[in-house]
Every structure is written in structure tokens, then in C-alpha cells.
N, C-alpha and C positions, 0 to 999 in steps of 0.2 A: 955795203948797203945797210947791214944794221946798225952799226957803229953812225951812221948817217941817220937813219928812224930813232933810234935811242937819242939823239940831239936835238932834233928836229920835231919830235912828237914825246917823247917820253919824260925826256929830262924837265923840260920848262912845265908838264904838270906834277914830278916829281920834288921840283924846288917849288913852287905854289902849296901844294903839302906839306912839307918840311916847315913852310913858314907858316902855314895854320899851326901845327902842330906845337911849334916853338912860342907862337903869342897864345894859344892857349893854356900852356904851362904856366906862363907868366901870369896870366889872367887868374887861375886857380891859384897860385900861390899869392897873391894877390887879395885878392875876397875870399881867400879863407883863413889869412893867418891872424885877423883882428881877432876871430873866435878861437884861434887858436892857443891865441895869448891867452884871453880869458882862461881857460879849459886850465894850461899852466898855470897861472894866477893860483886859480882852487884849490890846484893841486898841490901845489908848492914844487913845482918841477922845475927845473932851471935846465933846459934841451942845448945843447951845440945847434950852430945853424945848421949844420945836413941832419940831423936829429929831427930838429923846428921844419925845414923840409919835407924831411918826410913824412912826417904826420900831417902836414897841410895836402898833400897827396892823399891822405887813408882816410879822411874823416869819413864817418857810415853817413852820415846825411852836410854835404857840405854845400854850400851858397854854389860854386860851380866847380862840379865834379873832373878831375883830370881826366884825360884821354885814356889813360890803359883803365879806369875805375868805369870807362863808359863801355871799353871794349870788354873789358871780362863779365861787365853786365849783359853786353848783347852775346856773345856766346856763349855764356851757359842758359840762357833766355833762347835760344835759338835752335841750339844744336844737345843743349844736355836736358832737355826738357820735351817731355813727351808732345806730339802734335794738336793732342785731344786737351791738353796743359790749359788751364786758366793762366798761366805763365806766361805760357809759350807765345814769343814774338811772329812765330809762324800762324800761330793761331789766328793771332787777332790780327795781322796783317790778311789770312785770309778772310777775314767777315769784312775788312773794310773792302778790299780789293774786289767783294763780290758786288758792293752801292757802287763801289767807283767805278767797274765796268760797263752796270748797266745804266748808270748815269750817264756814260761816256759817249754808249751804241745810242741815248735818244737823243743825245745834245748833241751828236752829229747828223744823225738824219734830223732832226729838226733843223738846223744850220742849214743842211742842202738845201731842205723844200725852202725856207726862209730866201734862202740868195738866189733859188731859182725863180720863183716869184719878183723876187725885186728887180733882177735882170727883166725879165720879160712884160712887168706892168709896173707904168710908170707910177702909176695915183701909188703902190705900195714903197717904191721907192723913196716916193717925198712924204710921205706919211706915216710909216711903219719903220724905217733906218734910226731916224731920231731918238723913239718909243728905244729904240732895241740899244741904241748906245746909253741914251740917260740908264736905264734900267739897272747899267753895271756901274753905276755910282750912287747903288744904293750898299751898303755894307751887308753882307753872307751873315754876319752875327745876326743882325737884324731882321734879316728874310726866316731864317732857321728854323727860330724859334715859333713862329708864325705859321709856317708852313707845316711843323708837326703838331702845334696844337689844334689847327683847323681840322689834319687828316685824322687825326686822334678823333676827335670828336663827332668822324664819319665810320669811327674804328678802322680807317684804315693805318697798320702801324707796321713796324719790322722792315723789311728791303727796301719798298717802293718810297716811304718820305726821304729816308738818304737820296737815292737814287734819283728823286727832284730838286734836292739841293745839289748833287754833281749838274745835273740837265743845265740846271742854272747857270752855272760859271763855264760851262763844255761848249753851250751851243754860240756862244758870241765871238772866239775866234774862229770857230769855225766858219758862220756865215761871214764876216769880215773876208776872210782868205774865200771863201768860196766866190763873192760878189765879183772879187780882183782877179780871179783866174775866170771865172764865166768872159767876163770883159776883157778878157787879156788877148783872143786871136785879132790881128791887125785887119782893118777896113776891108783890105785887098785881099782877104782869104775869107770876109764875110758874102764882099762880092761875089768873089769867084766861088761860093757855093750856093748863092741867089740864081746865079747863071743855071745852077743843074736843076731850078725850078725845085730845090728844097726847102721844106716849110719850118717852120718853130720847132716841132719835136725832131725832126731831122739833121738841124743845125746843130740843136742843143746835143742831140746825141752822136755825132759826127765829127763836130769841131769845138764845142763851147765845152762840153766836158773832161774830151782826151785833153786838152789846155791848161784845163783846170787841176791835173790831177798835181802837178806839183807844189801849187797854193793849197791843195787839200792837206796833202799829210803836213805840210810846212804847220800846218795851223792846228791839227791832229796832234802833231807834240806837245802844244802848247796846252790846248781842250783838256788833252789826258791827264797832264800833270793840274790843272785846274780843276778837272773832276775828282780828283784823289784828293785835294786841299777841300774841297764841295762835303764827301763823305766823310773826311775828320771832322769836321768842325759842325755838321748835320750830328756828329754821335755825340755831341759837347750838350745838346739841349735836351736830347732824349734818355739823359742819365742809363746810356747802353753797358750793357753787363762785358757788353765784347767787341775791340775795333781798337785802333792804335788809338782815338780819340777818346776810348773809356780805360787804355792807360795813361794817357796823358790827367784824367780827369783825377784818379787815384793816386798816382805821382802827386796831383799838387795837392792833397787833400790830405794825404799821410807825410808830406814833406819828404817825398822817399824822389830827391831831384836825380840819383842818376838813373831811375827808372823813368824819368821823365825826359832824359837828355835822350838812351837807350830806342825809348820811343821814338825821337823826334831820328834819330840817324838811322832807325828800320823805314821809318816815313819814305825820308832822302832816297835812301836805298832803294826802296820799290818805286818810287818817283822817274829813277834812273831806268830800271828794268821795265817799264810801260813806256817809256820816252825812247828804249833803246829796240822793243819791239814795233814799235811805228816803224821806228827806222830801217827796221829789216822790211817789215811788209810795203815800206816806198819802195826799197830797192829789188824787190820782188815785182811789184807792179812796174815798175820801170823798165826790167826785164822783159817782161810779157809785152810790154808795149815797143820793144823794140830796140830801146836806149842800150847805149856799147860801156860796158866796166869802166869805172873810174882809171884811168892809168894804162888805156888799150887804145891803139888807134882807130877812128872810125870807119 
């Protein structure tokens, strides 16, 4: 049985790995050793190629930083760095993590009410669906910057403008998934709860919701990691003292790229652990609702 899971789930994203890891060596040794050369040139150094190697590996500020120079940046950034650290990856992973949460919780309840109205009156459906899909073919860069100067200039500043910009990119898969699991119970169970002479809040809370729940979190993964891209790129306009997007900002300001690579794979990382806690609270709700374990018989 493990020797079968280690094949079957381990292996094929353990060679996917491998193979990132190998074209990005390449990639670093690559665009770094034209500067390389130079640096020799000056110096009048004349390196062996695993010499010339390894210095395209160590450079302190290089065009793109190798893997172990991004990992020993995140773990002394992480774990050898106090909490309360200007530094510290934990840090500013918590001030974003705090816009992106509550970006999250509005851009889902706004999603719900959103598809609950749409299911239930039509004039909003052919009129307000449109509005809401154009909307996200306007560019985040774009919206940002706007949206904090407006709120600035009402002094409202700090949590809630991020937390408008997560709202923004959070709440449109979610009403998308919402609309399709409202609509998802078939004719013959809408009927047959017509027959028990129940009305619209009855339906909706009886059958159109319990229906819905697995279009909800399906789209809850997607919202969450859209609200966390929302809160980075909201901290890019508000030249923020603290948030993975005001080190990102400082990376590209001091040329200091593998504090900016470092950044971007604490991003990834928390991206995964918000996409991997939905996934627990589906399978928590799923429970409650009845649903039998993956891999158990019914």
C-alpha cells in the first residue's frame, strides 16, 4: 500500500520538482554568468568552469537568484528572525494575511447575497451578471491605485482599502460558483418540494443551498487565493511599511532580487496553506452534512 501511494501520488509530484529545480539551475547559471564574466574581466581572474559555476550560484545580488540562495533566504527570514522583525517573513506574511482574510469573509458574503438574488429575480440576472463579469476585465493595477486614493482622501486608510481590493477579485468566483450550485438541484426535486407547498426561503434554505455547498468551497479556493494576490498588489500602491507586497516593493528598489524571489515563494506558500484550509473546512462540512470518507463504502 505505500510503496503503491509513493507511485501513484508522491513520485509524479516529486519528479515535477526535480524538474523545476533542474531548469532553474540552468536558468541562474544562465543570466548570471554574462555578469559574471564581466566581474572576471575587472578582475583579471581566469576561474575553472566549476569555479565560474559556482560563483554564478553566490552572486549577493544576481539577475535570478538559485534555489538553495532563495531557501537560505527564507529560512533565516522566517525561523532565525524574531516575529516582531522588520525582517521577518512571518511578519509581513501576517499583516498581508490580515487584508486578505477580511477581503475574503466580504467577497464571499457578497458573492452569496450576489447569486442569491440572481437566482431568484430575473431583471438582476440579465442586468447585474454582465456588470459583474465585465468588471473583472478591468486590471487590480488599475482599480488599486484609485481605490486608496479615493479612501485616503476620506481618511479612511490601513486594513479596510487592502481588504477592498481582496473584496474585489474574492467575490466573483465566488458568485459564478454560487449561481451554478443554486441552479444545480434537478426539476424533479424543485417539484417535488413545490408539492410540500414550500415557498422561496424554504426552497432556498432546504434544497438550493445544501446543493450548493460544493460549488461553494470549489470557488472559495479559488476567491482565497485571489484575495491574497488582491492584498499584495493593494500594498504595491500604498507604499506599505509591512506586507509580503512592501517586500516585494524594497527587493525591487534596492536590487536586493532574492529578497524578492524569497517573498514571492512565502506568497506561494501561504497561498497553499488558505487553499489547503478551505479544503479542510469542505471536508468538515461535508461531514456534518452527511457525506461518507473518501475511500469508504457508502
Amino acid at each position: 500500500m505505500r510503496s503503491d501511494h509513493f507511485r501513484h501520488h508522491a513520485l509524479p509530484v516529486l519528479t515535477i520538482v526535480i524538474a523545476i529545480l533542474a531548469a532553474w539551475y540552468v536558468g541562474a547559471y544562465v543570466l548570471n554568468a554574462s555578469f559574471q564574466r564581466d566581474l572576471d574581466r575587472r578582475g583579471n581572474v581566469t576561474s575553472t568552469p566549476i569555479e565560474f559555476l559556482a560563483k554564478t550560484m553566490a552572486q549577493p545580488k544576481p539577475i535570478l537568484p538559485a534555489p538553495h540562495q532563495v531557501a537560505q533566504n527564507l529560512f533565516e527570514n522566517t525561523f532565525l528572525r524574531k516575529v516582531t522583525s522588520n525582517r521577518s517573513l512571518l511578519y509581513h506574511a501576517w499583516v498581508t494575511l490580515s487584508s486578505t482574510a477580511l477581503g475574503f469573509a466580504m467577497g464571499t458574503a457578497l458573492g452569496i447575497a450576489i447569486a442569491i438574488g440572481i437566482v431568484h429575480v430575473t431583471t438582476l440576472d440579465r442586468s447585474l451578471m454582465p456588470w459583474i463579469i465585465a468588471s473583472q476585465t478591468v486590471p487590480v493595477l488599475a482599480i488599486a491605485p484609485m481605490v486608496i486614493v479615493v479612501l485616503g482622501a476620506i481618511n479612511i486608510t490601513g486594513l479596510l482599502p487592502k481588504a477592498l481590493i481582496s473584496t474585489y477579485l474574492s467575490f466573483f468566483p465566488v458568485t459564478v460558483g454560487m449561481v451554478k450550485g443554486l441552479r444545480s438541484p434537478d426539476r424533479i426535486h424543485l417539484d417535488l418540494i413545490r408539492t410540500y407547498h414550500a415557498g422561496a426561503l424554504q426552497t432556498l434554505l432546504k434544497l438550493r443551498l445544501p446543493a450548493s455547498i460544493p460549488f461553494l468551497f470549489a470557488s472559495m479556493k479559488v476567491a482565497i487565493a485571489a484575495s491574497l494576490v488582491g492584498a499584495i498588489v493593494a500594498e504595491l500602491p500604498t507604499g506599505a511599511a509591512a506586507g509580503i507586497g512592501s517586500k516585494l516593493l524594497a527587493g525591487a528598489y534596492y536590487s536586493q532580487t532574492i529578497d524578492i524571489w524569497a517573498a514571492l515563494i512565502a506568497g506561494s506558500v501561504l497561498a497553499a496553506l488558505l487553499v489547503t484550509l478551505v479544503g479542510l473546512a469542505a471536508r468538515m462540512v461535508d461531514r456534518m452534512m452527511g457525506a461518507k470518507p473518501e475511500g469508504k463504502p457508502a
